[in-house]
PLY file of the C-alpha trace (Angstrom):
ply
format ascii 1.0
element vertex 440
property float x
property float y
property float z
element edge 439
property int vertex1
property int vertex2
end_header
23.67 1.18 -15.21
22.78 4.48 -13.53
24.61 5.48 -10.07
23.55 7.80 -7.47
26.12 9.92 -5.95
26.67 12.74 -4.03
23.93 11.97 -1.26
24.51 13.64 1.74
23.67 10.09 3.72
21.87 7.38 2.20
20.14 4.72 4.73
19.69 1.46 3.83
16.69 0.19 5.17
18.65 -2.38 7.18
20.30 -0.64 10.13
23.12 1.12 7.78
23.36 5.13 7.40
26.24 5.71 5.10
28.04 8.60 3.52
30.10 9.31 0.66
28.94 6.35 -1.15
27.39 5.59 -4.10
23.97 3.36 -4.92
24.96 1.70 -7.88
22.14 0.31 -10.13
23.06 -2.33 -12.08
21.71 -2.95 -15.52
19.39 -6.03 -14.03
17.33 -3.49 -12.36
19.28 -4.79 -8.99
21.34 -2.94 -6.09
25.17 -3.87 -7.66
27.85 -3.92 -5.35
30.39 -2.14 -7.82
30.30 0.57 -10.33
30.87 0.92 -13.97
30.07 2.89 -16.58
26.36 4.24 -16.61
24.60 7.91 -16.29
24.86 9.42 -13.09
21.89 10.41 -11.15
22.96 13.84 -8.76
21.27 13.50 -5.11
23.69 16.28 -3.91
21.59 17.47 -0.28
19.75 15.06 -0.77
18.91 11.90 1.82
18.80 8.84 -0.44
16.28 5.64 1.38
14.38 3.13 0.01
11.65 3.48 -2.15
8.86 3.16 0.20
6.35 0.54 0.57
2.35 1.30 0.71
1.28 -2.01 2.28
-2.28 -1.30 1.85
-3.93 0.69 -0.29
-7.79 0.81 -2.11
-6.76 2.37 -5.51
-10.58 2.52 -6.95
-11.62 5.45 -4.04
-8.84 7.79 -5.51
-12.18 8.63 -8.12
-14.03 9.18 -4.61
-12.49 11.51 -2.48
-14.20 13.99 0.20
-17.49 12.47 -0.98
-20.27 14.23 0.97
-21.82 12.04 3.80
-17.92 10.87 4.02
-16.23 12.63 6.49
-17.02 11.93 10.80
-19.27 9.33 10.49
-19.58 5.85 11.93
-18.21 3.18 8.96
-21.92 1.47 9.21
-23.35 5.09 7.18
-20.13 5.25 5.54
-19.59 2.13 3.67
-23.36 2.08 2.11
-22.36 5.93 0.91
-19.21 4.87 -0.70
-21.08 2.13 -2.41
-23.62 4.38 -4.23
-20.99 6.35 -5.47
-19.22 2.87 -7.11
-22.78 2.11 -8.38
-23.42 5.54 -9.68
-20.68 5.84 -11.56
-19.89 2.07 -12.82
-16.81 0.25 -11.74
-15.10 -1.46 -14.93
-11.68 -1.77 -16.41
-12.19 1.76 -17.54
-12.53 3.09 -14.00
-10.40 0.82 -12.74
-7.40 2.29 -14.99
-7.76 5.88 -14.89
-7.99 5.60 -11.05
-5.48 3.38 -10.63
-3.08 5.56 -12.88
-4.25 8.53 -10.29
-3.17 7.34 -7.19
-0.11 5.62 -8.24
1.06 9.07 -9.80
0.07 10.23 -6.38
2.51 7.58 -4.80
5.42 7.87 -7.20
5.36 11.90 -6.28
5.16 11.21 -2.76
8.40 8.86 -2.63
6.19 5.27 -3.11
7.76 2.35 -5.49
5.39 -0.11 -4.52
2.10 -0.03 -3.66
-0.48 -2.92 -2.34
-4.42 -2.67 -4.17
-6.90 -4.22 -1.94
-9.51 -4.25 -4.49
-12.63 -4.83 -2.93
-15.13 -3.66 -5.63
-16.57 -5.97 -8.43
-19.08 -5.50 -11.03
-21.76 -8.32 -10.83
-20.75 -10.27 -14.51
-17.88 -12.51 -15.04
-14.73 -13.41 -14.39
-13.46 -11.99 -17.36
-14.56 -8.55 -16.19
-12.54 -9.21 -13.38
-9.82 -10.29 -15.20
-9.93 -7.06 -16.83
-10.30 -4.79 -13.51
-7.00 -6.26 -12.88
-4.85 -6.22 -16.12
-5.89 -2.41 -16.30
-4.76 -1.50 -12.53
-1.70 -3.61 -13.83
-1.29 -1.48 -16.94
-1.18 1.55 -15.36
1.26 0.65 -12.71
3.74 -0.40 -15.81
3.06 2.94 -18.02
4.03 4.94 -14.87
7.28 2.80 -13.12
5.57 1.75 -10.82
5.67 -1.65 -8.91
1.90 -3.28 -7.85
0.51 -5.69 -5.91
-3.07 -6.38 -6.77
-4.83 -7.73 -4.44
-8.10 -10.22 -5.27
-10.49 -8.65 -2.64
-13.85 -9.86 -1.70
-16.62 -7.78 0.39
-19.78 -9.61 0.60
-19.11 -11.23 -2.81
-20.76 -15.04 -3.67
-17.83 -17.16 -2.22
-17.39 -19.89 -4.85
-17.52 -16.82 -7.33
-14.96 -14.90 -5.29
-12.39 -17.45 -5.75
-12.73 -18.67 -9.21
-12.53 -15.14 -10.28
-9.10 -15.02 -7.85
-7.89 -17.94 -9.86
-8.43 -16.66 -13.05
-6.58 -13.38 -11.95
-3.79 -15.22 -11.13
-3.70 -17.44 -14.23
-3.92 -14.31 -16.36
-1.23 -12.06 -14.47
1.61 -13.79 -12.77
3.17 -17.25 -13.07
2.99 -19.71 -10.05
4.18 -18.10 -6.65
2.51 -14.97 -7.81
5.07 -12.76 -9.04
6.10 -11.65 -12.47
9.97 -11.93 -13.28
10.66 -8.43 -13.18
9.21 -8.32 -9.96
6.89 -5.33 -11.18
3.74 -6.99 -10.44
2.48 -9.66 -7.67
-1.01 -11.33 -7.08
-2.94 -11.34 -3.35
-5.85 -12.58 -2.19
-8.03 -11.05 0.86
-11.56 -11.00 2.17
-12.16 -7.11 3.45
-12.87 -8.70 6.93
-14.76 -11.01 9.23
-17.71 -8.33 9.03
-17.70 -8.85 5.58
-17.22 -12.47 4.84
-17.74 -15.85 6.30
-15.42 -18.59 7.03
-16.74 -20.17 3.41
-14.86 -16.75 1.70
-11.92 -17.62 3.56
-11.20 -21.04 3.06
-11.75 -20.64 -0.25
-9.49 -18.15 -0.91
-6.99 -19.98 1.13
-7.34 -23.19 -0.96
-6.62 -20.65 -4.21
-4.22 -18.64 -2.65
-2.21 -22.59 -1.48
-2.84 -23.64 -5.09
-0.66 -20.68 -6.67
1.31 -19.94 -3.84
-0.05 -16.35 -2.74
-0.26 -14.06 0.39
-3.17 -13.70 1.90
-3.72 -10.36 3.50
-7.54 -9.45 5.52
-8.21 -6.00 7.47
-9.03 -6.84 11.22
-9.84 -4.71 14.18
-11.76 -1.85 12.39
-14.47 -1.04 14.73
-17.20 -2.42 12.44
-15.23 -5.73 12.48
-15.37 -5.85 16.15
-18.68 -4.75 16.38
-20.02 -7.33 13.67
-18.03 -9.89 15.27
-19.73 -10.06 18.46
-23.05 -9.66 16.98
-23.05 -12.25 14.56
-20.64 -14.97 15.95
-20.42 -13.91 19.81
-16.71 -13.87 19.12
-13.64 -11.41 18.06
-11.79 -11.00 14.62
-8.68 -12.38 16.27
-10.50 -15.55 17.43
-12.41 -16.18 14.04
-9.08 -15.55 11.88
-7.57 -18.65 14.18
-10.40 -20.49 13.85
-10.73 -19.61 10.16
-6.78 -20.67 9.63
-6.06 -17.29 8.85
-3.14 -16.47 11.14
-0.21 -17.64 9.71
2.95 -16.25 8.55
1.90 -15.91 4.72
-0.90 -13.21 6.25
-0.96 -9.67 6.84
-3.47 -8.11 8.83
-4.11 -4.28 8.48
-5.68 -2.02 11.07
-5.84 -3.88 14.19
-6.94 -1.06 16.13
-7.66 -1.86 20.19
-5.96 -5.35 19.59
-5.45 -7.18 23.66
-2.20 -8.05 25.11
-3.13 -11.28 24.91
-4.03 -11.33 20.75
-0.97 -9.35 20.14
1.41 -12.46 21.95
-1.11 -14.56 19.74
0.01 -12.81 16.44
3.34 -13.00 16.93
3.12 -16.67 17.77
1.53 -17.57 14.96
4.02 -15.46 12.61
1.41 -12.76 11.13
2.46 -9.57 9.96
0.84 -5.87 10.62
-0.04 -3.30 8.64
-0.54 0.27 10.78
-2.54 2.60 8.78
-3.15 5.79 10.81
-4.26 8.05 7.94
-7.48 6.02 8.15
-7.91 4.87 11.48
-7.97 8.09 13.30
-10.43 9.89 10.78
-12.67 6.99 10.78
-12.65 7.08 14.89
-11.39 3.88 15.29
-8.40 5.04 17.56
-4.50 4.32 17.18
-3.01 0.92 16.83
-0.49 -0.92 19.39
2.13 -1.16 16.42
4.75 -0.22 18.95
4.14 -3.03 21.03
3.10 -5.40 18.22
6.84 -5.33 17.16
7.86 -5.11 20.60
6.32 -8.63 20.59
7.95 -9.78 17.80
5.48 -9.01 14.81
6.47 -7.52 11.36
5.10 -4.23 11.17
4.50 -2.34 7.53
2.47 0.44 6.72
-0.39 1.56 4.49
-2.48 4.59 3.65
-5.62 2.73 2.92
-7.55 4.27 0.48
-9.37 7.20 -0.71
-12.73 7.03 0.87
-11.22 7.17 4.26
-7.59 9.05 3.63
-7.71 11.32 1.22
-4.11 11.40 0.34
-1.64 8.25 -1.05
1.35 10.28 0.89
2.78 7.54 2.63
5.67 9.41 4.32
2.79 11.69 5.52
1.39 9.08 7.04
4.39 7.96 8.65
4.79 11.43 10.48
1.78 11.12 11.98
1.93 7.18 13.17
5.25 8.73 14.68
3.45 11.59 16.26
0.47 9.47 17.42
2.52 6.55 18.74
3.23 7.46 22.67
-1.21 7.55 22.75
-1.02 3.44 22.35
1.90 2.58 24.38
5.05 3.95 23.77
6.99 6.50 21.53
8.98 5.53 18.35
11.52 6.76 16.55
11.92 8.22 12.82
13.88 5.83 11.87
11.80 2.66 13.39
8.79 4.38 11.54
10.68 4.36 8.15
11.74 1.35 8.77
7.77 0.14 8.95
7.49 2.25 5.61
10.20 -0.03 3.69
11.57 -3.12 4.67
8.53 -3.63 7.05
6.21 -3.64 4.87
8.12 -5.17 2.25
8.15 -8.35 4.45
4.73 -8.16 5.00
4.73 -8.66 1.42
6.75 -11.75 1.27
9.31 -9.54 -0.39
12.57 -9.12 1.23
13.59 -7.91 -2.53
12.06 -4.98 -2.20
12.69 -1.98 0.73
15.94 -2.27 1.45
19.30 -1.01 -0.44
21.01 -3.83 -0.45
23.16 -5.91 -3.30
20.40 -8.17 -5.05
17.47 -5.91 -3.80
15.85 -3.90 -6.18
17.13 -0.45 -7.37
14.11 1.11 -5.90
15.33 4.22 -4.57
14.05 8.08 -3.08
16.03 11.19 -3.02
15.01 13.57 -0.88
16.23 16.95 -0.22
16.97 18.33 2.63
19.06 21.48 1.80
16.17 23.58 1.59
14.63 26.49 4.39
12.32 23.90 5.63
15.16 21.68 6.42
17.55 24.37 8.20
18.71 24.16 11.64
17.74 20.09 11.29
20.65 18.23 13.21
19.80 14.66 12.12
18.89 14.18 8.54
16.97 11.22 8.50
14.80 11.94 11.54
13.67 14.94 9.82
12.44 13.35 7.05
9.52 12.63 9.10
9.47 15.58 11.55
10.38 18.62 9.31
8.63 19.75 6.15
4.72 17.92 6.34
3.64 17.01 2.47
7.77 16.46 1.63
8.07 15.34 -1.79
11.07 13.85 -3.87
13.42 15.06 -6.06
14.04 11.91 -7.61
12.46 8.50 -7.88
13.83 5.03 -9.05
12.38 1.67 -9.88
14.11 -1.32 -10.58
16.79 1.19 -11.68
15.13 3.42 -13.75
13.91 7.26 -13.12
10.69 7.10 -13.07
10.41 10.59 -11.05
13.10 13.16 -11.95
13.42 16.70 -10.98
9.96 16.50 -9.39
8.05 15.47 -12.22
7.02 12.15 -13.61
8.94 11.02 -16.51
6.59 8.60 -18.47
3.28 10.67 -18.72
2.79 14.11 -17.38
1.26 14.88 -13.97
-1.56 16.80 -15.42
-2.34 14.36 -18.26
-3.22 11.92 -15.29
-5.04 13.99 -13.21
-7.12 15.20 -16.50
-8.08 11.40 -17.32
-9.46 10.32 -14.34
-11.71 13.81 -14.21
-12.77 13.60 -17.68
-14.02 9.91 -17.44
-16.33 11.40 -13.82
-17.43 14.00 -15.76
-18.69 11.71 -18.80
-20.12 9.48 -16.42
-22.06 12.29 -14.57
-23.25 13.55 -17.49
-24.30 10.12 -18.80
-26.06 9.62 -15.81
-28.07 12.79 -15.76
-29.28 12.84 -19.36
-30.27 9.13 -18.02
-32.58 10.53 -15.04
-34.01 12.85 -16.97
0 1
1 2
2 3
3 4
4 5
5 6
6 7
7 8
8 9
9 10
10 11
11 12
12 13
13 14
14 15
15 16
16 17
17 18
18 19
19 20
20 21
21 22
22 23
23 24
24 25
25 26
26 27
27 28
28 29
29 30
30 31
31 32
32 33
33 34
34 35
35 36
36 37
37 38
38 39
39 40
40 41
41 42
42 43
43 44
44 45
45 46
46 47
47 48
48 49
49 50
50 51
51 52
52 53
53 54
54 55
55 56
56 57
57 58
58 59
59 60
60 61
61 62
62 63
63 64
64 65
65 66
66 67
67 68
68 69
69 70
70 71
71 72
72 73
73 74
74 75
75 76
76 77
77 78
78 79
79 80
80 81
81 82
82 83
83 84
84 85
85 86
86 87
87 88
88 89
89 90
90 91
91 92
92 93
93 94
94 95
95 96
96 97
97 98
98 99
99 100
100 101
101 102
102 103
103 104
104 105
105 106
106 107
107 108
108 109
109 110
110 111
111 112
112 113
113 114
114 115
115 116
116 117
117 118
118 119
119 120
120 121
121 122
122 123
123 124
124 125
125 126
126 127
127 128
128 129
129 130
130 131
131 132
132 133
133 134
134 135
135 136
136 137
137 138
138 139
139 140
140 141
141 142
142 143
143 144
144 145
145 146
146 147
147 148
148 149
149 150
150 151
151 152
152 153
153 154
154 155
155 156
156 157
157 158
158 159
159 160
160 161
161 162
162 163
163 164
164 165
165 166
166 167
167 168
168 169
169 170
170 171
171 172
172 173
173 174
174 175
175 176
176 177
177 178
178 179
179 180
180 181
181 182
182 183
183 184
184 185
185 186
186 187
187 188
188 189
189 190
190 191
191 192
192 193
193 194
194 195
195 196
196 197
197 198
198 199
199 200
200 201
201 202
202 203
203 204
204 205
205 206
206 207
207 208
208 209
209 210
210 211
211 212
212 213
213 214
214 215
215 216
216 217
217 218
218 219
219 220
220 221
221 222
222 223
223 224
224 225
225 226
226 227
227 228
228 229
229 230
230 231
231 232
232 233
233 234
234 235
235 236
236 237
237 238
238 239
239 240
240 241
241 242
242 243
243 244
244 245
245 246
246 247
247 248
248 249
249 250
250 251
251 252
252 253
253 254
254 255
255 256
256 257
257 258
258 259
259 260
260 261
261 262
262 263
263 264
264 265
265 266
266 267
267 268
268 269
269 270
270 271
271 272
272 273
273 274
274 275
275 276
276 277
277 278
278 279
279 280
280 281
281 282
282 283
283 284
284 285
285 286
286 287
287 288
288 289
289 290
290 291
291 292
292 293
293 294
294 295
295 296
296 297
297 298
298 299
299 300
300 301
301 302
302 303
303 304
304 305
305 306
306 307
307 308
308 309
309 310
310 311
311 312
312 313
313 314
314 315
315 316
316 317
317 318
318 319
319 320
320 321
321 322
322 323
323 324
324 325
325 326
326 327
327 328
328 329
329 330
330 331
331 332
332 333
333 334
334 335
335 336
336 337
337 338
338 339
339 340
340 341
341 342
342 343
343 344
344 345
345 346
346 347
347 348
348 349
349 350
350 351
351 352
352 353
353 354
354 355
355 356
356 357
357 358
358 359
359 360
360 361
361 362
362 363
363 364
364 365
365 366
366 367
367 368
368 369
369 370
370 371
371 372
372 373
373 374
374 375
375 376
376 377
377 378
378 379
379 380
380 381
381 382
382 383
383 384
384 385
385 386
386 387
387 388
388 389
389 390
390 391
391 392
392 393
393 394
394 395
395 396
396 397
397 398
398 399
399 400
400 401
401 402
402 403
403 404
404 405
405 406
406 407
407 408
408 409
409 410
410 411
411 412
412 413
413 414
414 415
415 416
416 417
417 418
418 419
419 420
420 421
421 422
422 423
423 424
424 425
425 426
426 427
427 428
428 429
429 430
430 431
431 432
432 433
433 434
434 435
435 436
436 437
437 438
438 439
């Protein structure tokens, strides 16, 4: 059992700010309602919240950050530039791992317990190598504490081939309904987007994701996927995700940037939830989302970083800040705690996981203590609110998962900070090197 005390407020996740309380972790990994006997974790000036939630993330482009030819331009240059990079370097299980292990160090620092993998790119082989991709992204999540949710991506792939290598991904990783026991690891499926795939990508991935009882999850809205939309079917995303079957409440939909009134009363209606990801959408161009008026309709709303390639940082409170900042430029301004909200239990639900983002008895002890005593902190009236406002790039003192520090003092406890970073830049380096005595 470990307990948390001495917070200067802790909020729930669900509405609740309390004080001179503890969180009690029992020894299930589970929010207890009573304490006993157990180590005691100090969050004195500290605000204790949920661990938060990355809803949607690309783990693989942590190995390709700032890439030249990245940065200000239109997503038809940048997504064949991202691409040569994967093919230069080789995406395997290797790759996959040390990349993985990267960015969810990177979230664990920054205050994230679980974080959502649309993986998107596959070496051309078998399923098996597939397989692997995803027991290695897996295996790093577990060395570290952290929770994952891979998710089966497709981006152009062969359809048929798309989905039996989904199904064998599943098979190998979770049992049926897609999530392991513990909780610690849960199977998606998603196309990268009508630009990307046709309806024969989605319908089979629905059929799989039916069989074993996943989400589904699909990026919509990007201003390639509008663009490709009318080009190639005269339509929208919105319309072709109806027509497609693909708005429904076990779907997420991340982006949806210059969404109409009338397709946001549409999503809500048909039970979809959002995922705002503002770190990417304004450096791509692509302008702000409606969330605000999304949930004003009715419509979960989580939120994601995205990945690498387009936001260069996993710091999902970051993020946060700025979809707070940005917010009154697509309708109307929300508050800190709304925001958070979107960063927890939001996209937690998005998730089909109401055991996760939220301290609550029976959740999971996955927990965030931040300070707040320090200088960047003074003079801050309201706690919580300045989590987001004060103190841009705010890291954690502490870090819990399923009830177990995972992040302590600042520093990860399983494997140290620099022993990560030095993997993934060792295995570039290799590669570069392998790939210039190659060429020459």
């Amino acid at each position: 059992m470990l307990i948390v005390r001495n917070a200067e407020v802790v909020w729930t996740g669900t509405g609740e700010e309390l004080t001179g309380v503890d969180v009690v972790c029992g020894d299930d990994g589970r929010i207890a309602p009573t304490a006993g006997a157990g180590e005691v974790l100090d969050a004195a000036g500290c605000v204790v919240t949920p661990g938060l939630v990355n809803a949607h993330h690309h783990l693989l482009q942590t190995a390709f950050r700032t890439l030249p030819g990245t940065r200000g331009v239109p997503m038809a240059r940048w997504l064949p530039t991202m691409a040569a990079a994967y093919t230069a370097v080789g995406v395997d299980d290797e790759l996959a791992a040390v990349a993985a292990s990267a960015g969810l160090a990177e979230a664990l620092l920054c205050g994230v317990t679980t974080v959502a993998d649309h993986h998107l790119t596959w070496p051309r082989g078998s399923a098996d190598a597939d397989v692997a991709i995803a027991r290695a992204t897996a295996g790093a999540a577990r060395e570290l504490g952290a929770r994952l949710v891979f998710v089966r991506g497709s981006a152009g792939d062969d359809p048929e081939q798309a989905a039996a290598s989904a199904d064998a991904i599943a098979v190998a990783l979770v049992p049926p309904g897609g999530v392991t026991a513990d909780g610690v690891l849960q199977v998606a499926v998603g196309p990268a987007g009508v630009h990307s795939d046709g309806p024969e990508t989605f319908a089979l991935l629905a059929e799989m994701a039916t069989r074993h009882g996943l989400r589904r999850r699909t990026q919509a809205n990007e201003q390639v996927d509008v663009d490709v939309a009318a080009e190639r079917y005269g339509r929208r995303p919105v319309d072709l995700l109806e027509e497609w079957g693909w708005l429904a409440p076990d779907v997420t939909l991340a982006h949806l940037c210059a969404v109409t009134s009338d397709e946001i009363a549409r999503l809500a209606a048909a039970g979809v939830t959002a995922t705002h990801a503002p770190g990417c959408d304004l450096p791509m161009g692509w302008g702000v989302a409606p969330m605000a008026a999304l949930a004003d309709a009715g419509v979960a709303v989580g939120l994601g970083t995205s990945g690498g390639g387009s936001n260069d940082a996993g710091h999902l409170l970051a993020d946060a800040r700025l979809a707070m900042q940005v917010a009154p430029l697509a309708g109307r301004p929300v508050a800190a705690r709304e925001v958070l909200t979107w960063a927890t239990a939001g996209s937690a639900d998005g998730l089909g996981r109401p055991d996760l983002g939220r301290l609550v008895p029976g959740a999971w002890a996955d927990l965030v203590c931040w300070d707040v005593d320090g200088v960047a902190d003074a003079g801050v009236a309201d706690p919580v609110a300045g989590l987001l406002w004060a103190r841009p790039g705010r890291r954690p003192r502490h870090v819990v998962v399923g009830g177990r520090v995972v992040v302590r003092d600042g520093e990860l406890v399983a494997v140290p900070e620099g022993d990560v970073a030095g993997r993934l830049r060792t295995l570039l380096t290799s590669r570069e090197r392998r790939r210039h005595r190659a060429a020459t």
